[in-house]
PLY file of the C-alpha trace (Angstrom):
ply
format ascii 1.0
element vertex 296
property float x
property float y
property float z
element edge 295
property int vertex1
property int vertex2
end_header
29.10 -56.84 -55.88
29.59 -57.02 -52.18
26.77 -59.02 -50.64
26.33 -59.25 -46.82
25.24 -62.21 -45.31
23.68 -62.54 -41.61
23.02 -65.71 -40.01
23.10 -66.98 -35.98
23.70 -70.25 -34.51
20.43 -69.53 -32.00
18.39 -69.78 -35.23
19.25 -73.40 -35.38
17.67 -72.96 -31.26
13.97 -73.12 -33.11
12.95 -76.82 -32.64
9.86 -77.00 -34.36
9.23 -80.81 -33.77
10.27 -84.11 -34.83
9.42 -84.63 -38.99
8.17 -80.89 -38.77
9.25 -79.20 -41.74
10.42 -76.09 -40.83
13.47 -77.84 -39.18
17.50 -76.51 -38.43
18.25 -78.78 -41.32
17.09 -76.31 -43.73
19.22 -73.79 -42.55
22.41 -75.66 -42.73
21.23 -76.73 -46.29
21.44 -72.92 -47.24
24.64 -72.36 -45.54
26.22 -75.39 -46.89
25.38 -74.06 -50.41
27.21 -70.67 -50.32
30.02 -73.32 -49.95
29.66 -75.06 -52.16
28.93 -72.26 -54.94
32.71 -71.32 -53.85
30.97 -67.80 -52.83
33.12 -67.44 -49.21
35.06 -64.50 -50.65
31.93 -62.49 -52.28
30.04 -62.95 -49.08
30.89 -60.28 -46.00
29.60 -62.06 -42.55
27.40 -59.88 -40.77
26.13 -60.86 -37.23
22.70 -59.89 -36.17
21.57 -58.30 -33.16
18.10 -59.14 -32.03
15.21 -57.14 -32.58
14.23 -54.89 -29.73
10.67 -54.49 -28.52
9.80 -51.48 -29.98
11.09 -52.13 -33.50
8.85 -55.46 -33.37
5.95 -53.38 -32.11
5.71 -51.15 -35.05
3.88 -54.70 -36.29
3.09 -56.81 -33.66
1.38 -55.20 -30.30
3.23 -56.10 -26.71
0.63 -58.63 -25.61
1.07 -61.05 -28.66
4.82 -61.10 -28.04
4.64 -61.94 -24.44
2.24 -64.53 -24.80
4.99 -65.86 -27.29
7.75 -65.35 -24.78
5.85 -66.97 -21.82
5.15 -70.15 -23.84
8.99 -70.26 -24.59
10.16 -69.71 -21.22
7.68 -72.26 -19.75
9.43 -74.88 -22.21
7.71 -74.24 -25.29
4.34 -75.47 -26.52
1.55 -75.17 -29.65
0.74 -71.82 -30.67
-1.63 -72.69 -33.37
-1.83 -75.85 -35.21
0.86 -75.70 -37.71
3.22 -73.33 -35.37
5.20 -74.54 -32.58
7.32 -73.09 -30.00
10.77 -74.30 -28.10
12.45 -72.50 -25.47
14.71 -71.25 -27.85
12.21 -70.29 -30.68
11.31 -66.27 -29.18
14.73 -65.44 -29.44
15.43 -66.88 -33.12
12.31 -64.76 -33.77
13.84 -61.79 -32.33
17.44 -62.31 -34.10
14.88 -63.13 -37.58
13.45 -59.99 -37.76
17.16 -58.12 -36.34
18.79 -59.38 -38.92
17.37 -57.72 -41.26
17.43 -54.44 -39.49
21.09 -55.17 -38.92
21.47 -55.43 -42.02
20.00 -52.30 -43.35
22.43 -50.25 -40.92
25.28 -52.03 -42.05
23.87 -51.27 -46.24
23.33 -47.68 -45.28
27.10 -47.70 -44.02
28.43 -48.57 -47.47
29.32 -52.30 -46.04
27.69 -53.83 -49.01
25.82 -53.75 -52.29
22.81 -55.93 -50.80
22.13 -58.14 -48.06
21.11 -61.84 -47.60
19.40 -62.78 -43.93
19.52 -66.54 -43.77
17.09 -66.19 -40.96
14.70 -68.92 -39.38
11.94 -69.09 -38.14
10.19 -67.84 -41.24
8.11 -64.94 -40.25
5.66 -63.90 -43.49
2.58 -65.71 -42.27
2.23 -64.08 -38.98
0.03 -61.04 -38.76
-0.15 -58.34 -36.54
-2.09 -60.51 -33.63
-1.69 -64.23 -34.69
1.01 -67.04 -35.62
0.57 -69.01 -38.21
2.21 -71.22 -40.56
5.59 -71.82 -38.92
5.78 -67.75 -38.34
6.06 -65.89 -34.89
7.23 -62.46 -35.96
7.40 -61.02 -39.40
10.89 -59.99 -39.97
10.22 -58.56 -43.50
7.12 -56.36 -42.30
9.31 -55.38 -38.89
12.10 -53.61 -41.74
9.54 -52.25 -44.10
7.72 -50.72 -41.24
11.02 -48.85 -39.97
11.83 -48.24 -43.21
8.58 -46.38 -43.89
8.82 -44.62 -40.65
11.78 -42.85 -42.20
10.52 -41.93 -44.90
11.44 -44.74 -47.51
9.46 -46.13 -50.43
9.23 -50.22 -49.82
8.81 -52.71 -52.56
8.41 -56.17 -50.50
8.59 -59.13 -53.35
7.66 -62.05 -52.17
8.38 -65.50 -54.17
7.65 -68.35 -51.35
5.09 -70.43 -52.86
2.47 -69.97 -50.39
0.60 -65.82 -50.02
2.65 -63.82 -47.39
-1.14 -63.08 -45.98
0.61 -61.59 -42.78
2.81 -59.02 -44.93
-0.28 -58.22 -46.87
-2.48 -57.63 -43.65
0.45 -55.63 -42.34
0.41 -53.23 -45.14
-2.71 -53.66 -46.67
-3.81 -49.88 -45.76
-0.28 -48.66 -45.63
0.32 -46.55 -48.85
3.97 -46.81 -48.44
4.65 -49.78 -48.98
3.88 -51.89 -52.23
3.53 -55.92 -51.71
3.67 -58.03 -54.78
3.38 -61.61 -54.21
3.78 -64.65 -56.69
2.48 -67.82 -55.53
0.68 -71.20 -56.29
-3.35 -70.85 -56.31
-5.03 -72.97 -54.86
-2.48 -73.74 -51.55
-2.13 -72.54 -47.85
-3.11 -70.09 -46.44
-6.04 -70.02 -49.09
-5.47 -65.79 -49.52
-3.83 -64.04 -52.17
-6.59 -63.60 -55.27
-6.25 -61.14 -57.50
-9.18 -58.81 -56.31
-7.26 -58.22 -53.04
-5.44 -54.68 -54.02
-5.15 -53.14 -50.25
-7.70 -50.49 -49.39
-8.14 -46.77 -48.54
-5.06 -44.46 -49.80
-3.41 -47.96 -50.37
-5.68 -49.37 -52.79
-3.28 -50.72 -55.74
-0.53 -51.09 -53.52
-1.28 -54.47 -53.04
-0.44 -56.88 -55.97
-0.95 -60.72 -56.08
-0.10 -63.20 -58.96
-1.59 -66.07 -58.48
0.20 -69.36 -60.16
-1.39 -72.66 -61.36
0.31 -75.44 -60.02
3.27 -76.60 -62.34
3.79 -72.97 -63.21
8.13 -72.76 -64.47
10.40 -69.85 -64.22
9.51 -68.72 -68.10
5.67 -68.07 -66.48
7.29 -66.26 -63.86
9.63 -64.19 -65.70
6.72 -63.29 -68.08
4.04 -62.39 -65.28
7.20 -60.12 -63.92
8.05 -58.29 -67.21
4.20 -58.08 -68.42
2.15 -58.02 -65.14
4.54 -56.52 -62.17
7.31 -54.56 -63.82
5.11 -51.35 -64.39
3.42 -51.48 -60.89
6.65 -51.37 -59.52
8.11 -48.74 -61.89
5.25 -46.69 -61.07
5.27 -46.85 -57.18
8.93 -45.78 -57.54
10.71 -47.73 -54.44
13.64 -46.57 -52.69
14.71 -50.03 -50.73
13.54 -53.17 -52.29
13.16 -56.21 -49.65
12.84 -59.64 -51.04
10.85 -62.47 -48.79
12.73 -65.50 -50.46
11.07 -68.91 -50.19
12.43 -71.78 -52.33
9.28 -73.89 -51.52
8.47 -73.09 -55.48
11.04 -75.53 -56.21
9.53 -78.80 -58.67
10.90 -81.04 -55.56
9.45 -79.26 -52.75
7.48 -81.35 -50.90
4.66 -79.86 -49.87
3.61 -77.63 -53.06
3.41 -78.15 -56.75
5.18 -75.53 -58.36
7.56 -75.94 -61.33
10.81 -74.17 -60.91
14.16 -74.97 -61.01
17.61 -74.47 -59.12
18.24 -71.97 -62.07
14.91 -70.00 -62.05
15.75 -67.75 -58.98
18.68 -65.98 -59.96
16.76 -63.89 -63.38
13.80 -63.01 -61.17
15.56 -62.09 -58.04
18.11 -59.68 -60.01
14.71 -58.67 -61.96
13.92 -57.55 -58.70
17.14 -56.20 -57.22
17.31 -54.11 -60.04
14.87 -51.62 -59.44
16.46 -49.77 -56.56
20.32 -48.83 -56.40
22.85 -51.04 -54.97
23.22 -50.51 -50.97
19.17 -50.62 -50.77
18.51 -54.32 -51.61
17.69 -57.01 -48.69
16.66 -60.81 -49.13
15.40 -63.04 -46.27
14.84 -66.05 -46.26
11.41 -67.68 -45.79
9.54 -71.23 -46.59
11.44 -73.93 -48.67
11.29 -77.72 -47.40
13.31 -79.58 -50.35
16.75 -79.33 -48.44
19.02 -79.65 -52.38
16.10 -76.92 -53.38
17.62 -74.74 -50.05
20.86 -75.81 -50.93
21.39 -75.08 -55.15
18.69 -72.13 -54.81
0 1
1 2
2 3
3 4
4 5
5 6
6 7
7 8
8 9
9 10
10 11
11 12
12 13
13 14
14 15
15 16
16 17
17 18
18 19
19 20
20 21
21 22
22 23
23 24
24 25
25 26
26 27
27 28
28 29
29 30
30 31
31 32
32 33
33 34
34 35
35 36
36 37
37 38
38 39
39 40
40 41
41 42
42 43
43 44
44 45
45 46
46 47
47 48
48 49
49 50
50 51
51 52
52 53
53 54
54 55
55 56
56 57
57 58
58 59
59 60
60 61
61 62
62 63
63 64
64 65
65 66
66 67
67 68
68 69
69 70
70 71
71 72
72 73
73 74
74 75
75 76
76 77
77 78
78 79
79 80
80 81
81 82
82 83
83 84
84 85
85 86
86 87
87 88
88 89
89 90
90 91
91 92
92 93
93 94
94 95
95 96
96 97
97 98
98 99
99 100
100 101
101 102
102 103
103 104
104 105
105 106
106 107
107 108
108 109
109 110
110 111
111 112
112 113
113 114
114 115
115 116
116 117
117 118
118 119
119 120
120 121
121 122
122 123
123 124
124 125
125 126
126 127
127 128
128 129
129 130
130 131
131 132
132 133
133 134
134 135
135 136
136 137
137 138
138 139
139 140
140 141
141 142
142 143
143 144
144 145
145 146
146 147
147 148
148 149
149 150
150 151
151 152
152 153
153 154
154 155
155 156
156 157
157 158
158 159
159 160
160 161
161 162
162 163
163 164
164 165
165 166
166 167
167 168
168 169
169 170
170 171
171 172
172 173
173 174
174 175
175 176
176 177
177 178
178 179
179 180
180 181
181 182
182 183
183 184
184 185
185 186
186 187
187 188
188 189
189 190
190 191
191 192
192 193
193 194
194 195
195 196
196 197
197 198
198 199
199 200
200 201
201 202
202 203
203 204
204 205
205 206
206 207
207 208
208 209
209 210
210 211
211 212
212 213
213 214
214 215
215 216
216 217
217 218
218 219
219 220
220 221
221 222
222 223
223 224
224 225
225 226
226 227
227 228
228 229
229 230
230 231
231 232
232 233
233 234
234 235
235 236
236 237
237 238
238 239
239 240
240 241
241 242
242 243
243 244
244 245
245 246
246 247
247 248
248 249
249 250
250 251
251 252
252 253
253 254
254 255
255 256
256 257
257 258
258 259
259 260
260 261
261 262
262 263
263 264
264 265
265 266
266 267
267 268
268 269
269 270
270 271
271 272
272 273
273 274
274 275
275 276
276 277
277 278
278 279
279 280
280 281
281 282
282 283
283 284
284 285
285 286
286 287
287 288
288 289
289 290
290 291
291 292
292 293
293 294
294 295
């Protein structure tokens, strides 16, 4: 299989703060693990091109992305309390949320089988009109929308160990997308219960599995095969885009998960699976445990 793999040296531009822990170092982790898993041949390098304005506004309207921009260009600053910006953190957001529309051209060319986006900042906390949680722009919702807009069926899967809340609010009335989301209950963001489903024509299309802390990969697999499998099968995707956080990791150090190194590979080809080769695209989101980044 023929995986892509994007990644730009302005993402390692984001400086998020001294002992912050969305940091460059996390980014070199990952990139210094496809090395070391000998995977240099089975990976194609694909360079992004940034996001323009009016694929990002299909999410987030023009004035939150200026008042992003202007912070950056004044030399950076606090957006909210957990999210901060450097002058070089709006365009690692725009070449985020590219990447994964690069990458999607380059799949629907026959360049690869899937696509990897080792992308920072993260972007699945921000919502339409607000950072939060290390996020600016959300690169996964920015695909799915132009996906949607052409017609595709969108499965977004996301494993970080804290609720996408900003992909769910993206799509929460959106009937065609469907967001599943596995992560540890009780934790940040404090969203992501069961009862939230989306709303309108979109009601169902919203699916959250809430983990205890300690939950393994066996409780994952199960919840997948029991719980999520026939959602999925029955909302019948055509592109399947995975938000990949490795902050579920047992030596993350900021949540209280239980999975190993080993865990991600069965769910994430669980998920893969459901949609042909050349439609499959994983980005990269939370994960502060840099061996986690690194072996994940």
């Amino acid at each position: 299989m023929t995986v892509l793999f994007a990644t730009h040296p302005a993402y390692l531009e984001h400086l998020a703060g001294p002992r912050h822990p969305e940091r460059p170092e996390r980014l070199n982790a990952v990139l210094e693990g496809a090395t070391r898993a000998g995977l240099g041949d089975a990976l194609v390098a694909l360079d992004p091109l940034p996001a323009t304005a009016a694929e990002v506004e299909r999410i987030h309207p023009q004035h939150y992305l200026q008042r992003i921009e202007t912070i950056c260009l004044t030399g950076g600053g606090r957006l909210d309390p957990d999210t901060y910006a450097s002058p070089g953190s709006y365009q690692a957001a725009l070449l985020a949320a590219g990447a994964g529309l690069t990458a999607v051209r380059a799949l629907r060319d026959g360049r690869g089988d899937a696509a990897f986006c080792a992308v920072r900042p993260p972007g699945h906390h921000a919502t339409p009109t607000e950072s939060m949680g290390f996020c600016f722009v959300n690169n996964v919702a920015v695909v799915a929308a132009s996906l949607a807009d052409e017609g595709e069926r969108v499965l977004i899967f996301d494993f970080d160990a804290h609720h996408g809340n900003g992909t769910q609010d993206a799509f929460y009335g959106d009937p065609r997308v469907l967001f599943v989301s596995m992560h540890q209950w009780p934790l940040y963001p404090g969203t992501g219960w069961l009862t939230e489903t989306g709303e309108g024509t979109a009601r169902g299309h919203t699916m959250n599995v809430p983990l205890p802390p300690g939950a393994t990969g066996d409780v994952y697999l199960r919840a997948f095969d029991s719980l999520i499998a026939p959602v999925i099968e029955k909302f019948a995707p055509t592109w399947v885009i995975i938000s990949a956080g490795f902050d579920a990791h047992r030596a993350d150090p900021i949540t209280d998960l239980g999975l190993a190194a080993g865990d991600y590979g069965p769910l994430t080809r669980r998920v893969l699976s459901v949609v042909p080769r050349g439609r499959r695209l994983v980005m990269l989101e939370g994960g502060y445990d840099l061996d986690a980044l690194m072996f994940g």
